[in-house]
N, C-alpha and C positions, 0 to 999 in steps of 0.2 A: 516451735517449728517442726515439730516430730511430726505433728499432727498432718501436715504436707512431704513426707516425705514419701508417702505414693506417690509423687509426681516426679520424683526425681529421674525416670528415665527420659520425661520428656525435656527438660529442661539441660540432663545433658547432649542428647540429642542433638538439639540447635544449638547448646556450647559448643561442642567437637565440631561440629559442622561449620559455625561460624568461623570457628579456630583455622579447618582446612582452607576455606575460600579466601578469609585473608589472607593468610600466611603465603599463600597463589600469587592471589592479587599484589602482592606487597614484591612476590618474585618477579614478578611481569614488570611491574613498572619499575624495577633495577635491570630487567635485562633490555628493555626495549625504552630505555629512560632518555636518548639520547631525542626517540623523536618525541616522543610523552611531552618532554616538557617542551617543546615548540608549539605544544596546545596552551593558548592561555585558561587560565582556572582549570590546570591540569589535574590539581589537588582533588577537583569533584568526583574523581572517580571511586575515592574511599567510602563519603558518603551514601552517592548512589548506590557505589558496591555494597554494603550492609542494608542498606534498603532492601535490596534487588533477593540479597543473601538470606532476609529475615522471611522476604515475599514467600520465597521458596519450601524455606522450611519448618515455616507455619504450616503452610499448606499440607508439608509429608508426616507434620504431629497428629493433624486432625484423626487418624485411623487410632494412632494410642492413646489417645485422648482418651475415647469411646469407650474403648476393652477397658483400660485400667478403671473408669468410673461405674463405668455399668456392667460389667462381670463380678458376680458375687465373688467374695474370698476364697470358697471352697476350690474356685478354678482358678487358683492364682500360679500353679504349676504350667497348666499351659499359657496362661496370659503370659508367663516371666520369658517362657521360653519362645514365643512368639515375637514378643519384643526385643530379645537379643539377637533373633534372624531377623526382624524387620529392620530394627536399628543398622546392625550391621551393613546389614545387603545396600542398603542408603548412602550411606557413608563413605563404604567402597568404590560406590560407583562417582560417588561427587569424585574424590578422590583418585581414582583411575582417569576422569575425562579431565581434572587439572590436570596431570601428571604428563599426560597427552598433549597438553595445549599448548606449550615452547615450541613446540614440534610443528606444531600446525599452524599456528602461527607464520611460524619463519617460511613456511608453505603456502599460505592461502592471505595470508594478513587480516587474517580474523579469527576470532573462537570457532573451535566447533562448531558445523550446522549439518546442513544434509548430505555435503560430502563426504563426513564422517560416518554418516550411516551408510553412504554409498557404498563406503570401503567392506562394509561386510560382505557387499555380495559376492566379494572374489576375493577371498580369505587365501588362498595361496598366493596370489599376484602382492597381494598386499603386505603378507608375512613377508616374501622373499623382495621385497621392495624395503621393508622396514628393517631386515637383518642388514644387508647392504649399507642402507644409508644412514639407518640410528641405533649402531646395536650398542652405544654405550647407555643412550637413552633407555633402552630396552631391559637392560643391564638393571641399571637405577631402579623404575621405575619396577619393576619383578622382587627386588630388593627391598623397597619399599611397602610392594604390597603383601608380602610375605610377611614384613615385621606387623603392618595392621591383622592379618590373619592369625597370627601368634595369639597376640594379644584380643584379637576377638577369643579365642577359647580361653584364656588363662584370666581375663579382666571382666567379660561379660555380664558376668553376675556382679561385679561390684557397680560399676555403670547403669544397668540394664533391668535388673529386677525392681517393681516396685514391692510393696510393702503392704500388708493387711492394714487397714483402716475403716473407719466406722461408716455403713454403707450411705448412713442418714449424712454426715457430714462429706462425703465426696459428692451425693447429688445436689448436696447447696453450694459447694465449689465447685461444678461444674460451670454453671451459667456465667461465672468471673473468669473460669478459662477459656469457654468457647470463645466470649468476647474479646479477649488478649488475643487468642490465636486466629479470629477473623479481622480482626483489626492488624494483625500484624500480614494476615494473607492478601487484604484488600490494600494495606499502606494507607488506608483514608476512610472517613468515616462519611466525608462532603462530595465523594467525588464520581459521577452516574458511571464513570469508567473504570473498568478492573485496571492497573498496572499493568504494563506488556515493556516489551523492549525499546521502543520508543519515548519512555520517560526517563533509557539510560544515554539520550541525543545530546548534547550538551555543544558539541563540536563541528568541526567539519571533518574532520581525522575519523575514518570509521574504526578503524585500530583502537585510539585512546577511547571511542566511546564503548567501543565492546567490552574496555576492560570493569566497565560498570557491571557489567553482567560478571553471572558467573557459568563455568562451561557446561555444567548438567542441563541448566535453564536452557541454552542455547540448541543444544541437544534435543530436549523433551519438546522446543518448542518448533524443532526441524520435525520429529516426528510427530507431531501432531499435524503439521502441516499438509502430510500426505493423505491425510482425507479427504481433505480439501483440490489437489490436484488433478482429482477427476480423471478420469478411464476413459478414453476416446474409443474405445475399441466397440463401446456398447450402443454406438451407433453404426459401427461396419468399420469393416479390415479395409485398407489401401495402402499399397507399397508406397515406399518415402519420396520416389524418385516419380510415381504418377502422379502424386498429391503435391509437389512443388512444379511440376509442367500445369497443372490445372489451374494452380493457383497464378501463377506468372503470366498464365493469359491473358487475366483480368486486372494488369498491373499497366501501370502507360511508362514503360521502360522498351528501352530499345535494347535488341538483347547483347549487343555490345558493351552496355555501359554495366552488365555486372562484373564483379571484381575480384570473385574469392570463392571458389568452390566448394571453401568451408563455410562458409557461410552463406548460404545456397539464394539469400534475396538483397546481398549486401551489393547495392549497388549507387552509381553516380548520380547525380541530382543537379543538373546545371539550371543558372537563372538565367531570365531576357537578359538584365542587363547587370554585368559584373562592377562591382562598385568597389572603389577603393577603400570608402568604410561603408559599411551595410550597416543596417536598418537596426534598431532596438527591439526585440517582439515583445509584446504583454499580453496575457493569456487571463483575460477574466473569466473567471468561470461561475456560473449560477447553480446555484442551490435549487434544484426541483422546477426549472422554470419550463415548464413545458409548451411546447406551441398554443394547448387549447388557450393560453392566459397572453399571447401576445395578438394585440390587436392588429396587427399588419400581418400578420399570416391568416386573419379568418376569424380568431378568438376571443377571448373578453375583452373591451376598455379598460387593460390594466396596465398597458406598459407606452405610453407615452412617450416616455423621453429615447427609449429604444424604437420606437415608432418615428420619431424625429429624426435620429441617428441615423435611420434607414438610410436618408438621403445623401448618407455624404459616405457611404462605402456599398459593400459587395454584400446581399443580403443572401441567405439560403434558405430558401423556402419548402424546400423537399428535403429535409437531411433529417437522418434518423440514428439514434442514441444505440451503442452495443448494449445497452444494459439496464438492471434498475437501480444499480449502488452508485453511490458516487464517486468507490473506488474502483468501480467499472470503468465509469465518464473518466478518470483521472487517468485509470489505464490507454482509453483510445486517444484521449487531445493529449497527452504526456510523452504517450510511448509509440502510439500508432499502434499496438499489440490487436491481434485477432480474439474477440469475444470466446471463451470454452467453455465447457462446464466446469472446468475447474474455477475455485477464488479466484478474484483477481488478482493478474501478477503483482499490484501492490503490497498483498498478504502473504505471499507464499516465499517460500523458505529459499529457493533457487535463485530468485528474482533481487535478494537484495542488496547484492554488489555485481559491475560487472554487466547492468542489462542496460540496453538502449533507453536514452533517453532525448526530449530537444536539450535540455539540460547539460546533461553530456556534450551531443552536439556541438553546442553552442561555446560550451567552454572549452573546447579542443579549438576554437575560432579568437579565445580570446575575451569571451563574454563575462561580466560577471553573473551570476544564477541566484534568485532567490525565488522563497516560496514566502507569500505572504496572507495570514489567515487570523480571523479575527477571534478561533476557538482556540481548541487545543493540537497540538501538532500530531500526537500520539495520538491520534483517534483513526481508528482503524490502519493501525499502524504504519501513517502516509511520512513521517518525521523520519523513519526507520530507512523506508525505499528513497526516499527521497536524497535523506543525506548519503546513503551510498551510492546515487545514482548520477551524479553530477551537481548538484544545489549544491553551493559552497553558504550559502545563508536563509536558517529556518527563523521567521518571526511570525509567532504565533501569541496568545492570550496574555502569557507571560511577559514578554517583550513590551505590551499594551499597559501590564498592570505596573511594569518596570520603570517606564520612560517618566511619569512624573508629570504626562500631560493631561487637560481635560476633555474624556471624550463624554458623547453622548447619550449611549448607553452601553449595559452591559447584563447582557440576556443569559438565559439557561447554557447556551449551545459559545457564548461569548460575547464579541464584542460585538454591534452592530454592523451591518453593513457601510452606513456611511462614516463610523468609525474605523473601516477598515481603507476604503477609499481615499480618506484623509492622511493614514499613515502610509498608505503606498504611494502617494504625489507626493509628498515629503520624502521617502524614501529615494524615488526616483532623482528629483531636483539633487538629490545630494551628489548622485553619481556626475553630474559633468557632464563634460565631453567624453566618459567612457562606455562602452556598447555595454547594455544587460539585456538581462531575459529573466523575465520571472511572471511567477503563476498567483494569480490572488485568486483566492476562492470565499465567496460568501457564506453566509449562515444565517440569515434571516429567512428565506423560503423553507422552513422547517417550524415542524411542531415544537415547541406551543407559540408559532408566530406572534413573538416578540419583538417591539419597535421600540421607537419613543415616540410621544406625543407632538401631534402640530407639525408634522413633515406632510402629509397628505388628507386628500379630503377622501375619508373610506368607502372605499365602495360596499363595503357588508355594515350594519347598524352594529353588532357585535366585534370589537376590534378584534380579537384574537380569531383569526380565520386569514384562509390562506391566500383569499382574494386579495385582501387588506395585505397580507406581507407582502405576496405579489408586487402590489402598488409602489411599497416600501421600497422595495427591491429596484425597481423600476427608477425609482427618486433618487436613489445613490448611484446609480449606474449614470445619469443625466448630471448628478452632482460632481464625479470624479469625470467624465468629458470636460464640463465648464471649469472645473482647477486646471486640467492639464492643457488644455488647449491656451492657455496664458502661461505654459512653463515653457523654454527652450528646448526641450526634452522630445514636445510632439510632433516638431515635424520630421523628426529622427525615429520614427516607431512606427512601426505596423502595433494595431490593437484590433486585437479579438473579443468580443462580446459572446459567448456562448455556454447553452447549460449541460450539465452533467448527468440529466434524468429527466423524468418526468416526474409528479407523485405518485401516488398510488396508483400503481400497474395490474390494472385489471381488466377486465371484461369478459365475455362466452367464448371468446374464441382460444385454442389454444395457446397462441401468442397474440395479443393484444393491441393488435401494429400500433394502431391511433394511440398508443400511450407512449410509444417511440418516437414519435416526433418532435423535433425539438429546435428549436430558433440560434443562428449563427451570422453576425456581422463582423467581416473584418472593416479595418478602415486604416488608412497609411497612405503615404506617398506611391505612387505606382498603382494602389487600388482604384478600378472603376468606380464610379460616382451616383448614386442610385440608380446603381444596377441589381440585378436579382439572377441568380442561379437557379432555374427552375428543374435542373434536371435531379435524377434521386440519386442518393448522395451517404454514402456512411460518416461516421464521426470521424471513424479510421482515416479518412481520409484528408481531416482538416491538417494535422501535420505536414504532410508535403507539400500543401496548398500552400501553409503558412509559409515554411522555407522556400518555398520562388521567389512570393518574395522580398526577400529580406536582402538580397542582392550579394550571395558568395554561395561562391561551390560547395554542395555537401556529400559526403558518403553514408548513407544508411543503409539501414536493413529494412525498412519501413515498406509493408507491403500495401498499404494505401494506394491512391489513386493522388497525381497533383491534379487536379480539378482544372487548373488554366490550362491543363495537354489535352481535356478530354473533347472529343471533337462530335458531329453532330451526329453521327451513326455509331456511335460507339451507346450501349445501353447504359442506364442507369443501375446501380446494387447497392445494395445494404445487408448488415447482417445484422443477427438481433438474438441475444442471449437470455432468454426467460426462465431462470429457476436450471430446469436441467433439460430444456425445451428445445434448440438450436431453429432458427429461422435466416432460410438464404432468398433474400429477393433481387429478381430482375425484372426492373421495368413492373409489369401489374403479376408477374409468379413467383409465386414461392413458395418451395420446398422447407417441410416441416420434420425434423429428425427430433424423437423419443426416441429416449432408452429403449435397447432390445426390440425395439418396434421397426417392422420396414417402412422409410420416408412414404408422407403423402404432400402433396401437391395439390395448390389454390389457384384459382384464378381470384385476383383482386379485385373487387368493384368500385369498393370505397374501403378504407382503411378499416372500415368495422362489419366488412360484406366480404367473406371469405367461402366462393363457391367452391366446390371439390372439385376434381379435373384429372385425369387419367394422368402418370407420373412419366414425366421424361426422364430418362433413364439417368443421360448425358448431364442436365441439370442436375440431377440426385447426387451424380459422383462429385460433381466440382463441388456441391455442397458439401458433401463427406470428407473432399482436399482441402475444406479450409479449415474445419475441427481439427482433423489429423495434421496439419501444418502446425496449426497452435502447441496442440501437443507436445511434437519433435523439437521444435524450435525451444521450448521453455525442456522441456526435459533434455534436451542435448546441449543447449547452454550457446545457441546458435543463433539469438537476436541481439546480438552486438557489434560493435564495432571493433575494429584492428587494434590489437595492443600499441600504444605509441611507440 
């Protein structure tokens, strides 16, 4: 064993480390045990937590891996001394941000995220807030790091140095440690997805899930997140208070029914008709189905059975997608949120407790909430926003590989679509007479278009192509109508049919409109009956449509349009989010905001005929008011609802 004892700083390393997060972890769930264990399989947070714990500092060994293998001996003075300040400084800080976490906790009811970095920026408000309110904590925790700082000088070298060893035999031990420590960075050797916060979901408790984590993770991965939130500024400055009169223009609110100063678009939501018990919603959502592939809008012979369905609800024939992600689409039907350049709020740090949801909504009415998905729920971290956001129940691949039933298939991306259909009518029927809401979202209109055999006659000779899933797609959507329409269930539900994107978002033009368009059917009690919405229409806006009606009063922040108030002189809008592109339409114009670039302005002829056109000023700004709304609203923590 001698012969490995270069490696011993790394492997104390993630001893010590491991030591700290447990020994946290094990503190949190004694001090916060009382709600802990009203989570059933409360125990899972130990596991997950060393999962989560090894994730981490795998990942911070990878830089001493290197030095210790591949710096000759003669520089072993500075390799030793390098790793006693790298090791340290690591350490320190896991251990500072536990140390931290009781605190913030009891404060925020979660780990450290981006408020904790917030705090820096006013280091005095925050010190003279923190003497005040925790200076035993302060006390301790100074106390504490003091003794680590001791013993960083005095222990260092015994922990910390490695050891001369023969160069030939560290470069054939390398390749066994890379792979320990990428295997222990990824947690899986089978799985297309890196590990994120969402496979520490387990619950509905966002508390008990967060204790699966640990608080540097939560930290690093708030600060990472601020890349991603995007700079409004780099399309033009506008005061906060022009950019919410701009925006409120083009909302179908009377200016009476707003509610809350502080929350500058929180307003009342009345239906035609108020119902004693309202409506169930179900919110299908498509994988990549774009208008070119629905035959009742213009497109290919590929969707039938929604070509069918046309006739028995409200069809939108002009409605155009924020986005090209699906946690874009998830953002606008979910949240009703304004398209930005930044990620979508699903991913970013601010967003994941705390922000509007129907979910939310719905459960402040009484509803039960689920999300239901035939992949993984941790994919793009939708389990994470989700469970903090209202969803009291995530069933995703797991739930599928769980239950002990036989489904059809099981693809790359998960379960089929009509495997997914199948368990959400099951699902449903179980509720009773109780109101839900829940969101299923497909996975078959994705590469490498995955089915099963003998559902359809393909329209490509090649099965795996995306016309053929299309079709697929099309077949479970007509297969879960014909279950539920024989459940007691349907005549108590408004259902929504609608997709999340388009595919591949291309073309010459700088925003691509014709790859924004995308197909939307409600159908339910109270809805019109093959009828069709021809006027232009955002995704944004299918939320407030849906709640009309669902028949009870709602309060949101949702700056949408409800579509049944819009009357025959009022224009049609969209907006539309390409890369870091912003696109604001009205009616055939639209105003095109680049970074740093002054707006230009289209006249539209056809979705792929975008003539140039002298720029209306007035246009230009309210385009400007609704990036900047997006903005302020997510960075000021202002698309919510009233604390109960």
């Amino acid at each position: 064993m001698k012969k490995f004892a270069f490696l011993k700083p790394i492997f104390n390393f993630i001893a010590i480390g491991l030591l700290i997060t447990t020994l946290s972890r094990i503190f949190l769930f004694f001090l916060f045990k009382e709600r802990v264990v009203e989570t059933q399989d409360f125990w899972y947070i130990f596991p997950i937590g060393l999962r989560m714990d090894l994730i981490l500092l795998c990942y911070m060994s990878f830089l001493p891996a290197l030095l210790i293998t591949f710096l000759p001996n003669n520089c072993i003075k500075i390799t030793n001394k390098f790793l006693v300040f790298y090791s340290f400084l690591f350490l320190f800080l896991i251990l500072f941000v536990e140390l931290a976490t009781p605190d913030f906790i009891k404060q925020y009811d979660t780990r450290p995220n981006k408020i904790f970095l917030d705090y820096l920026i006013y280091p005095k408000e925050v010190v003279g807030m923190l003497l005040k309110s925790y200076l035993v904590s302060i006390i301790v925790t100074f106390l504490i790091l003091g003794v680590v700082l001791y013993l960083a000088f005095k222990k260092g070298k015994k922990y910390f140095h490695t050891h001369p060893a023969d160069y030939k035999f560290k470069l054939i031990v390398f390749p066994f440690l890379a792979f320990l420590l990428f295997f222990g960075a990824r947690s899986s050797l089978t799985s297309k997805r890196p590990i994120n916060a969402s496979n520490a979901v387990f619950s509905t408790d966002q508390l008990t899930n967060t204790l699966g984590l640990n608080s540097f993770y939560t930290v690093a991965f708030a600060a990472y997140s601020i890349k991603n939130e995007g700079n409004t500024k780099m399309y033009g400055k506008m005061e906060e208070a022009e950019a919410i009169a701009r925006v409120k223009k083009y909302m179908t609110v009377n200016p009476n029914d707003f509610t809350d100063p502080e929350i500058p678009f929180l307003h009342i939501q009345n239906p035609d008709t108020l119902l004693k018990r309202p409506y169930n919603l179900v919110i299908f959502l498509q994988e990549s189905l774009g208008a070119e592939y629905v035959g009742i809008l213009g497109g290919k012979p590929l969707t039938p059975e929604f070509d069918k369905l046309s006739k028995e609800g409200l069809l939108f024939t002009n409605l155009y997608c924020t986005g090209t992600r699906s946690v874009r689409g998830i953002e606008a039907v979910v949240t009703g949120f304004l398209p930005s350049p930044s990620e979508s709020v699903v991913k970013l740090g601010n967003s994941q407790q705390g922000f509007f949801t129907l979910a939310d909504a719905l459960k402040r009415k009484g509803y039960e909430t689920s999300f239901i998905y035939g992949g993984m729920a941790n994919f793009d971290n939708m389990a994470s926003f989700f469970n903090g956001n209202g969803f009291q129940d995530i069933v995703d691949q797991e739930d599928f590989d769980a239950d002990g039933n036989k489904y059809a298939f099981k693809g790359t991306w998960g379960y089929s679509d009509e495997d997914l259909v199948v368990k959400a009518n099951n699902y449903f029927k179980a509720k009773g007479d109780k109101p839900f809401f829940s969101l299923m979202f497909s996975t078959s209109n994705h590469e490498p278009f995955e089915y099963p055999e003998g559902r359809i006659k393909p329209y490509d000779k090649k099965a795996a192509t995306v016309n053929n899933a299309m079709k697929y797609a099309d077949f479970s959507i007509g297969k879960f109508f014909e279950m539920a329409k024989k459940e007691p269930y349907y005549k108590n539900t408004i259902f929504i049919v609608i997709a999340d994107h388009n595919t591949r978002t291309y073309g010459k033009n700088l925003v691509p409109i014709n790859k924004f368009h995308i197909p939307a059917l409600i159908m339910g009690p109270g809805v019109p009956k093959g009828k069709a919405y021809d006027k232009l229409a955002s995704q944004i806006d299918i939320p407030p449509t849906l709640l009309s009606y669902i028949g009870a009063q709602f309060e949101t922040p949702m700056i949408g349009r409800n579509l049944t108030k819009i009357g025959p002189d009022v224009k049609g809008r969209s907006i539309m989010q390409f890369n870091d592109i912003n696109a604001f339409r009205v009616e055939n114009k639209v105003v095109i905001m680049q970074p740093n670039l002054k707006p230009l302005q289209f006249e539209i002829k056809n979705d792929t005929t975008l003539v140039p056109v002298k720029l209306d000023e007035e246009l230009a700004k309210d385009a400007l008011a609704h990036v900047v709304t997006a903005g302020n609203l997510y960075k000021e923590n202002k698309y919510k609802l009233r604390k109960k």
